[in-house]
VOGU-3710 file (C-alpha; in Angstrom, 3 decimals, decimal comma):
1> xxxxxxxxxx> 0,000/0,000/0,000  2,003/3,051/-1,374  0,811/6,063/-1,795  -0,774/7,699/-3,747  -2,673/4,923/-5,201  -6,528/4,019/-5,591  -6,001/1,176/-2,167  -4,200/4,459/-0,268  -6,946/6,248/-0,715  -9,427/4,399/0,348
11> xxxxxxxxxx> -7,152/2,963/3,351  -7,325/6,909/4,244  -11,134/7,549/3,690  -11,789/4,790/5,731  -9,201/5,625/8,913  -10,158/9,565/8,366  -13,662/8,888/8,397  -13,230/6,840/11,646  -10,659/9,124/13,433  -12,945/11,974/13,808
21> xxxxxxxxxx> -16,123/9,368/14,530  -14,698/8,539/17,772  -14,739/10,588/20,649  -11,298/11,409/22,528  -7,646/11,861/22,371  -7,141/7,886/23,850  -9,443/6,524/21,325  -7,892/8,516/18,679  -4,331/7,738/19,107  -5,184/4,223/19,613
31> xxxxxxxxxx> -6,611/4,214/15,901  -3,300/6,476/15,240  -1,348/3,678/16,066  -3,271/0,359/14,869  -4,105/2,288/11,322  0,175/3,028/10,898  1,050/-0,597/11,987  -1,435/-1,991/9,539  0,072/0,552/6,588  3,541/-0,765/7,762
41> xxxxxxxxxx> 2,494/-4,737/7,621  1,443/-4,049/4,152  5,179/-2,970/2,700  7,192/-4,801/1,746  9,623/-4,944/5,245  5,789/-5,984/6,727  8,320/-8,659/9,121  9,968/-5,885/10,767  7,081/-4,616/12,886  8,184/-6,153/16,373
51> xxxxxxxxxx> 11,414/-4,617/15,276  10,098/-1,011/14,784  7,628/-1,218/18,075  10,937/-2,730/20,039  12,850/0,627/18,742  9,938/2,362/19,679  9,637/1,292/23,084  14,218/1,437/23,789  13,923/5,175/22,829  11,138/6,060/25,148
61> xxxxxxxxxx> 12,544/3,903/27,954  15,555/5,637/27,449  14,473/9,484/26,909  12,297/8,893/30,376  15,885/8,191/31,860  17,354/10,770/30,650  14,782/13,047/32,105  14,857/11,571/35,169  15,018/14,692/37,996  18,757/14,812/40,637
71> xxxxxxxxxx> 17,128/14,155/43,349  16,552/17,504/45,831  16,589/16,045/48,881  20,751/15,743/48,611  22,409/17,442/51,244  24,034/20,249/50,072  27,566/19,625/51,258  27,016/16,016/48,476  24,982/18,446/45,840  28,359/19,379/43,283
81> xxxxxxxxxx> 29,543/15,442/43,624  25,825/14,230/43,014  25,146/16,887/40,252  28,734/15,965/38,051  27,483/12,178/38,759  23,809/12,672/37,625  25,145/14,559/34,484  27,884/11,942/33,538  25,379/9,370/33,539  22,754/11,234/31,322
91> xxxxxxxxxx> 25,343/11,450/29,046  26,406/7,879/28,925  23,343/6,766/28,740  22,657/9,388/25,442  25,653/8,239/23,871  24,290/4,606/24,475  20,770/5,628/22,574  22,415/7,455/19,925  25,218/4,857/19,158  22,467/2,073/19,824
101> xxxxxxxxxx> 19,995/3,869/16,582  23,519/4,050/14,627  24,735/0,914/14,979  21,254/-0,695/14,107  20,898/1,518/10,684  24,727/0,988/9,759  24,519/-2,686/10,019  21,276/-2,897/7,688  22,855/0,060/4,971  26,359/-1,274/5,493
111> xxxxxxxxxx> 27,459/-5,007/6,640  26,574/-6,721/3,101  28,673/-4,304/1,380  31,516/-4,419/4,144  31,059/-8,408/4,021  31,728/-8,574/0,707  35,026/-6,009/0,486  36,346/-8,312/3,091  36,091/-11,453/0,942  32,932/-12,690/2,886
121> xxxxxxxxxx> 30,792/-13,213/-0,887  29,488/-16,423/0,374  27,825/-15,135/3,514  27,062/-12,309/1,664  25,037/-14,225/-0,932  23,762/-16,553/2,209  22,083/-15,423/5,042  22,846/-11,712/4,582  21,169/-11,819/1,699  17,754/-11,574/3,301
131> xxxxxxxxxx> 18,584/-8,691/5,456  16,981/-6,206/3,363  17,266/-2,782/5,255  13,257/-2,318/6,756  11,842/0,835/4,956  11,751/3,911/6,444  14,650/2,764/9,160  16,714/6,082/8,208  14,092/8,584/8,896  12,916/6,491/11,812
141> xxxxxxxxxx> 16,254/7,017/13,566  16,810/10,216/12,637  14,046/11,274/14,268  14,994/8,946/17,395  18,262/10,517/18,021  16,745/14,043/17,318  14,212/13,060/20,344  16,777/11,573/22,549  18,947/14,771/21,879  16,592/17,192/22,905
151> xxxxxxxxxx> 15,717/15,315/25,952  19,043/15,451/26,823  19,321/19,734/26,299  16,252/19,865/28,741  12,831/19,521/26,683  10,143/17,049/28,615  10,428/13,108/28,170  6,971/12,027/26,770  5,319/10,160/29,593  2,634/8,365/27,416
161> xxxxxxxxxx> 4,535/5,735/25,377  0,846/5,053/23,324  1,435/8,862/22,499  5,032/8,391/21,825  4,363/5,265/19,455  1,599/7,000/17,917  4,062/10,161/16,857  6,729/7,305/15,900  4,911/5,248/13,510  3,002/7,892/11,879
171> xxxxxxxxxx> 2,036/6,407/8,963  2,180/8,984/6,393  5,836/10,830/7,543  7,258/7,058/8,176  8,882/5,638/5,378  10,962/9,033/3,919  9,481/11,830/6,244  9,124/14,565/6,797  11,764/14,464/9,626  9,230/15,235/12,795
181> xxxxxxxxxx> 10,410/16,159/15,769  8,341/15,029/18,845  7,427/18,126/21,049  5,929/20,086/18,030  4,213/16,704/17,335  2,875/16,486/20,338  1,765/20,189/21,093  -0,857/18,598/18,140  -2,035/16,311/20,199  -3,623/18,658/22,529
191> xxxxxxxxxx> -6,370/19,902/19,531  -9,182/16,986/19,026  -11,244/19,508/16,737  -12,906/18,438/13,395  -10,718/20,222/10,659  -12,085/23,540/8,869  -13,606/22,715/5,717  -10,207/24,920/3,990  -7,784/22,943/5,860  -9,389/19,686/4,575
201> xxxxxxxxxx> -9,600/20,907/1,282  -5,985/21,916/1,049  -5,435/18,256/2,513  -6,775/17,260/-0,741  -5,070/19,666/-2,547  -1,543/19,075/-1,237  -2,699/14,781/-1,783  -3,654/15,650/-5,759  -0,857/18,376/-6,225  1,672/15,043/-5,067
211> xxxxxxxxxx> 0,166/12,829/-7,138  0,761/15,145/-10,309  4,470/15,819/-9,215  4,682/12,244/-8,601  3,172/9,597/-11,344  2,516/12,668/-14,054  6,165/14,754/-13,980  8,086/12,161/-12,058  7,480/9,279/-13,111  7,706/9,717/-16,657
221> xxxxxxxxxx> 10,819/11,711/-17,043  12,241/8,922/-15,141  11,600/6,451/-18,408  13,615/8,689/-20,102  16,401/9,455/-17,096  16,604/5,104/-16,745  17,058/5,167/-20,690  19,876/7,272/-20,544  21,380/5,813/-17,230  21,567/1,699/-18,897
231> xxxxxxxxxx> 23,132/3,017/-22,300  25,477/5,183/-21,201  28,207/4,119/-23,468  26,004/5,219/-26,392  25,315/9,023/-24,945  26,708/11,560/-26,398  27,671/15,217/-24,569  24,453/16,652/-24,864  22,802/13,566/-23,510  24,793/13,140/-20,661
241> xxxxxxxxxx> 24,294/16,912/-19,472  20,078/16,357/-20,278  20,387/13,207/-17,980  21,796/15,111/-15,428  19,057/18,195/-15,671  16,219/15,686/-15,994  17,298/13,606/-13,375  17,164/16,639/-10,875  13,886/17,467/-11,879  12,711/14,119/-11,378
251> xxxxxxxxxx> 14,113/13,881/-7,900  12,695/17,258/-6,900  8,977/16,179/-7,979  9,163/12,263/-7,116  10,089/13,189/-3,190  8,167/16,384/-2,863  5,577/14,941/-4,363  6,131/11,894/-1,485  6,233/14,789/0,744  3,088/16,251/0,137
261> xxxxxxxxxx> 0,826/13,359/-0,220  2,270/12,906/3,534  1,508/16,448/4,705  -1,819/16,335/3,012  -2,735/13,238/5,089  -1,687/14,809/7,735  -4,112/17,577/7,483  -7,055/15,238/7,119  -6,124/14,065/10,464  -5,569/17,497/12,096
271> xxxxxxxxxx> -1,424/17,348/12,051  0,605/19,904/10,142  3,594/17,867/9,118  6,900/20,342/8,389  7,501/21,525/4,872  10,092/20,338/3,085  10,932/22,017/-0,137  10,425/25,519/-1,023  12,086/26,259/-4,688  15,377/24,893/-4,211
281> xxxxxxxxxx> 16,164/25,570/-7,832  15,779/29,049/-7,582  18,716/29,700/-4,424  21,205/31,942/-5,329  23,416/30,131/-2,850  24,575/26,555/-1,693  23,703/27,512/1,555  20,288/28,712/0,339  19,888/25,709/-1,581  20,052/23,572/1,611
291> xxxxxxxxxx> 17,843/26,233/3,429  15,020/24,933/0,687  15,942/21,539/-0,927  14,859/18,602/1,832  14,444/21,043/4,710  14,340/18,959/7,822  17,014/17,201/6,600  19,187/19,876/6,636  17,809/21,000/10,106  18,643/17,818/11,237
301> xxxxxxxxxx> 22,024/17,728/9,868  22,607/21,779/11,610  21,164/21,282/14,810  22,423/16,931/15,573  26,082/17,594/13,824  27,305/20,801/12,745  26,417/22,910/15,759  27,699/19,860/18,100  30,622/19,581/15,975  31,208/23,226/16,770
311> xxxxxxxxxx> 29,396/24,921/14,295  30,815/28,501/12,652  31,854/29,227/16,282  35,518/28,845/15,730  38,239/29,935/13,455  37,257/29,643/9,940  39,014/26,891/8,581  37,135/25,363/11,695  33,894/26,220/10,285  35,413/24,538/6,577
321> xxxxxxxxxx> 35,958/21,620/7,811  32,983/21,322/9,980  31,005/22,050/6,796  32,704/19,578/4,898  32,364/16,122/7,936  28,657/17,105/7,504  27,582/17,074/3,988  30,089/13,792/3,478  28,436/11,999/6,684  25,243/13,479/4,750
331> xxxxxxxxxx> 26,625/11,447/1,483  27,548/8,408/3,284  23,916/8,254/4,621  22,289/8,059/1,009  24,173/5,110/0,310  27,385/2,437/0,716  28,410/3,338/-2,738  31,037/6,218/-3,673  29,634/8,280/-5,926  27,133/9,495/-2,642
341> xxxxxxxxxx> 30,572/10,695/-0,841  31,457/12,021/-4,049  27,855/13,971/-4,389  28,623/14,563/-1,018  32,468/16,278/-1,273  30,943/18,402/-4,058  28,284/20,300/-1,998  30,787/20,770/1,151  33,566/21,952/-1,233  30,718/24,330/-2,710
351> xxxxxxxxxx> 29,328/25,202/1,389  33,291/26,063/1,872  33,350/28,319/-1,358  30,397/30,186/-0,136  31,654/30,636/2,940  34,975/31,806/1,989  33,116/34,182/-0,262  31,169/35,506/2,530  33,920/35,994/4,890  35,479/38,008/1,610
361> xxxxxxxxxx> 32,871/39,970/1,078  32,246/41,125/4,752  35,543/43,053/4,545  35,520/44,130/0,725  32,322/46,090/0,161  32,876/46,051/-3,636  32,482/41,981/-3,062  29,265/42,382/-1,466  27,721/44,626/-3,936  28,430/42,852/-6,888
371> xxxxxxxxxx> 27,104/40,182/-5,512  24,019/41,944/-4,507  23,511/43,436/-7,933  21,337/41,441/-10,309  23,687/40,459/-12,897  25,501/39,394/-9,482  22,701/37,401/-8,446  21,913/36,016/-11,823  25,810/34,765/-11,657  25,346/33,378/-8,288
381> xxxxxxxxxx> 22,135/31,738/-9,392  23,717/30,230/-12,444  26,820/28,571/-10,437  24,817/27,202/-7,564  22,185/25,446/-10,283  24,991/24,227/-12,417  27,003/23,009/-9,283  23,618/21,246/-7,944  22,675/19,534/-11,168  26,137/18,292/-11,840
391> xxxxxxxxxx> 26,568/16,828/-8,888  23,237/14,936/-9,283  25,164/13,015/-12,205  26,855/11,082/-9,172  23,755/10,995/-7,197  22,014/8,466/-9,764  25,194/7,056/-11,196  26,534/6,148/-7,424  28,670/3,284/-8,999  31,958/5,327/-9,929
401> xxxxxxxxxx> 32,651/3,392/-13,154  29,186/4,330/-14,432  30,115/7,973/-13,022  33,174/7,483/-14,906  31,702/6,880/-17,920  29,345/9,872/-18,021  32,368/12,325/-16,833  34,548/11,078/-19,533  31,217/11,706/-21,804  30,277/15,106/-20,671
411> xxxxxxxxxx> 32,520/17,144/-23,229  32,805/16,696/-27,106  31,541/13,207/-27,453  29,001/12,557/-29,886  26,325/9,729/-29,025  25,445/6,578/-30,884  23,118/6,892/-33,694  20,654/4,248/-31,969  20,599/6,280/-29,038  18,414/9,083/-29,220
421> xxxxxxxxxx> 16,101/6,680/-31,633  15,731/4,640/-28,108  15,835/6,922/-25,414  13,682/9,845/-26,879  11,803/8,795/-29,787  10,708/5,141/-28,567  10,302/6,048/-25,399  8,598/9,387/-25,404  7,990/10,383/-29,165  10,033/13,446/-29,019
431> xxxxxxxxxx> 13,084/14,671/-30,410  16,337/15,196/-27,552  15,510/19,358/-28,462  12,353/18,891/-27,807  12,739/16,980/-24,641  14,637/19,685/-23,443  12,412/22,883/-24,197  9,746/20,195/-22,506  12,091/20,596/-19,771  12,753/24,148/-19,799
441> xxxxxxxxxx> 8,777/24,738/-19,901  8,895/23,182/-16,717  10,890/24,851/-15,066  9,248/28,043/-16,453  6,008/26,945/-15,212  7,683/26,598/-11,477  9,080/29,838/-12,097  5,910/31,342/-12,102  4,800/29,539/-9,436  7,400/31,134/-7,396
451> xxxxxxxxxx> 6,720/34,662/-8,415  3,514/34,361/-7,505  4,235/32,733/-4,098  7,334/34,587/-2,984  6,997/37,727/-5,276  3,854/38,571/-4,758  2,531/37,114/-1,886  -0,361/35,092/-3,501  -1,805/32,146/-2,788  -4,701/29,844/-4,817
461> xxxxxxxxxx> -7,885/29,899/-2,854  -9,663/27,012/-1,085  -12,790/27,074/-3,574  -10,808/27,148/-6,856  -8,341/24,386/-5,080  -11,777/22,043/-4,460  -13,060/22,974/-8,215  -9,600/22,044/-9,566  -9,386/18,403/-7,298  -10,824/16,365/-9,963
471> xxxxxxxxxx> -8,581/17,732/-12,964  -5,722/17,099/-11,137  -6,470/13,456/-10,253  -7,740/12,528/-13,282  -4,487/13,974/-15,394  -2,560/12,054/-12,526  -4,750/8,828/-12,727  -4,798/8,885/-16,968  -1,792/10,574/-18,038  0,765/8,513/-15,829
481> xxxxxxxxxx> 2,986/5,151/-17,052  1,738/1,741/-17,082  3,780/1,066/-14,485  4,281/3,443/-11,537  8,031/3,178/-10,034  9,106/3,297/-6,166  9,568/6,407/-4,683  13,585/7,480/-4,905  13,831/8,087/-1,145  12,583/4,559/-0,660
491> xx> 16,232/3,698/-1,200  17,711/6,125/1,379
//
C-alpha cells in the first residue's frame, strides 16, 4: 500500500472517516497507532514490525531516563559530587541511545557491502542476503536521536509511550518523512477539533498536487532518465548533461511529491507535518539551496552535527571543515556506494566556497555589492544550479565506473546513432531538443509559481483548489505510465 494509489486512498477515507467518529484523544491515538502498523504490515519490510515497536519502546525507555530529575533532597555539602554524577550518567546513557539507533541503521545500509570487500561473498550471498534494510529505518532514527537529543538539552520526556508510538509510527511521515520532531508533534495532540472545511480541502489539494508531481512529472521523465542511465556508453555530450538536468527534476517532484501526499494526510487528520521544499532551484546560494531543498534534513544535519561539531563558532578553517564532515556523513547516509561521498564532497567543497566568499565579502564592500547586484545574483544563481545539477550526475550514477563513464562523456563526445532513436523517440515520441524545451517549460512553469508565491505574496484559494481536485487526479490517474516506479527516497 504506497501512496498515492486508488487502495491508499481508500485505506485513508476509511481511517479519516473513523478518526474523527470517535470521541477522545485515547481513542484517537489508539486508531493512530493500529491504522500506521497496519500501513507498515502491508510494505514490503511488513516482518519488521516487532522490530520497529521494540525501537519504539528502547527510545522512550531511554528518553524517560534521561529526564529523570537529581534528586533535591541531597544534602548540600554532596549536591556538586551528586550533580557531576547525575550529568555523567545522562550522558552515557545518550551516547548509548544514539550509538544504539547508529549501529542498528549501519549494520542494515552497510554489513553486506563491508562483508563482501572483506572477501565474505558467500555469507554475503547466504544469510545476509535476506537482510533487506526495513523501509523507512533512516528517517525512523533520525528522528529517534533528534528526540533523545533534545531530551538530553532539557525539553520534557513524553510520559505516554501510546502517544510516543503514535508520533513514531506515523504512517504517512514514516517511510521518507518529513523528519518530525516530537514536542511540536505532540503540542498537536492537545487539539481533538474536526478540521475547517479549507484545511481539509488543502489536505486534498496538497494529496492531488503530489500525485501530479509524482506519477505525471516524475514518473515519466524517469523512463527517459533510466534510458539514458543503462546506455550510457552510447550518450553523447548533450545527452549526458540532459540526464543530469532531468534527473534533478525528477528527484525534486518524485520526493516532494512523497512529501506532500504525507503532509496532506496529515491535514485530514488534524497534524501539520513540516515543509520540506520551497524552490530549491531558484537559491542563489549553496547555503540557500540547503535552506530549501529537503528542509528537515538539513535541520537535522545543523542542529544533531554541525552545531555539536562546533558549528561557525571557531576559526574559519574550523567552520570549513565542519562544513565539509557534515555534507560527506550526509553522502555516506544516502548510500554504501562512492559516488554518494562524491555527491557529497561536491556540496561541502561548494558550502566552503560560499563561505569563503562571505567571509570576503564582509571586509571588501565592492564583493558584497556585486554580488548583490542582479547580474551578481543572476551569476550566483547560475553557479549554484549548475554546481547542484552536476553533482546529481553522481547521485544516480553512485557506482563510480558508471560515473566514470558519463564524466569522460560530458565534453565533445558525440552519441550513438541508436541512441536518441531509443531513449527519446521510442520512449517518449520526441526529439532530444524537444525533450529539453519540454524541460525548460517546466521549469518556467515553477518559475511562475514562485513569483507568484514569494513575489507577490499570492496564494490559490480554497474554492478554486476544491473545483480544480478532480482535474488534477484525473491527469494524474490517466496521463501517468503503465507502471508506476518506487519512490527514490525509498532507497535512502
Amino acid at each position: 500500500m504506497i501512496q498515492p494509489s486508488i487502495l491508499y486512498g481508500f485505506f485513508l477515507v476509511v481511517l479519516v472517516t473513523l478518526y474523527w467518529s470517535v470521541p477522545g484523544k485515547q481513542f484517537r491515538l489508539w486508531m493512530l497507532l493500529i491504522a500506521s502498523i497496519v500501513f507498515y504490515a502491508s510494505l514490503p519490510t511488513a516482518q519488521y514490525v516487532p522490530l520497529m515497536l521494540m525501537l519504539v519502546a528502547l527510545n522512550f525507555g531511554l528518553g524517560k531516563v534521561l529526564a529523570t530529575p537529581l534528586d533535591w533532597r541531597i544534602p548540600n555539602e554532596a549536591w556538586q559530587y551528586a550533580q557531576a554524577d547525575w550529568t555523567r550518567r545522562r550522558t552515557w546513557l545518550l551516547t548509548l541511545g544514539v550509538s544504539l539507533n547508529v549501529l542498528l541503521l549501519l549494520g542494515f545500509k552497510y554489513v553486506s557491502p563491508g562483508l563482501s570487500m572483506l572477501g565474505f561473498e558467500d555469507l554475503v550471498a547466504g544469510p545476509v542476503a535476506a537482510w533487506i534494510m526495513p523501509l523507512g529505518l533512516s528517517f525512523f532514527t533520525f528522528e529517534c536521536i533528534a528526540y533523545l537529543v533534545d531530551v538530553y538539552r532539557g525539553s520534557p520526556a513524553s510520559n505516554s509511550f501510546l502517544e510516543f508510538a503514535a508520533y513514531k509510527l506515523f504512517f504517512p511521515k514514516l517511510i521518507s518523512g518529513p523528519i518530525t520532531r516530537y514536542h511540536k508533534f505532540a503540542a498537536q495532540l492537545k487539539s481533538t477539533n474536526f478540521p475547517p472545511i479549507s484545511q481539509n480541502v488543502e489536505g486534498l489539494w496538497l494529496i492531488a498536487a503530489g500525485a501530479v508531481k509524482k506519477l505525471l512529472i516524475a514518473d515519466n521523465i524517469g523512463q527517459m532518465v533510466n534510458l539514458s542511465a543503462e546506455s550510457l556508453s552510447r550518450a553523447g555530450s548533450g545527452d549526458i548533461w540532459l540526464l543530469a538536468f532531468a534527473y534533478g527534476l525528477q528527484l525534486y517532484f518524485d520526493f516532494s511529491g512523497y512529501v506532500d501526499v504525507a503532509r496532506g494526510s496529515a491535514l485530514l487528520l488534524g497534524f501539520n507535518l513540516p515543509q520540506n521544499f520551497n524552490f530549491p532551484y531558484f537559491a542563489t546560494s549553496i547555503g540557500d539551496f540547503w535552506r530549501r531543498w529537503h528542509m528537515t534534513l538539513g535541520e537535522w544535519l545543523r542542529n544533531y552535527l554541525y552545531f555539536p561539531l562546533g558549528g561557525s563558532r571557531r576559526s574559519l578553517a574550523r567552520t570549513c571543515l565542519n562544513l565539509m564532515i557534515v555534507m560527506l556523513i550526509a553522502g555516506a547516509w544516502h548510500g554504501d556506494r562512492w559516488g554518494f561521498i562524491v555527491w557529497g564532497s561536491i556540496h561541502g567543497l561548494a558550502l566552503i566556497i560560499h563561505r569563503l566568499s562571505a567571509a570576503i565579502s564582509e571586509k571588501v564592500s565592492v564583493v558584497e555589492k556585486l554580488w548583490a547586484s542582479p547580474p551578481g545574483m543572476l551569476l550566483a544563481w547560475g553557479l549554484t544550479q549548475f554546481t547542484v545539477f552536476f553533482s546529481w550526475i553522481f547521485f544516480r550514477l553512485p557506482n563510480l565506473g558508471d560515473a566514470s563513464l558519463a564524466m569522460q562523456h560530458l565534453f565533445g563526445h558525440r552519441a550513438d546513432v541508436q541512441f536518441a532513436q531509443k531513449v527519446y523517440i521510442d520512449a517518449g515520441g520526441l526529439s532530444r531538443p524537444q525533450v529539453f524545451l519540454l524541460l525548460l517549460a517546466l521549469m518556467g512553469c515553477m518559475a511562475i509559481a514562485y513569483i507568484f508565491q514569494q513575489g507577490f505574496k499570492l496564494q490559490v484559494s480554497w474554492p478554486i483548489k476544491m473545483l480544480l481536485l478532480p482535474l488534477c487526479f484525473y491527469w494524474a490517474w490517466i496521463l501517468a505510465p503503465e507502471m508506476a516506479s518506487p519512490f527514490i527516497y525509498f532507497d535512502f
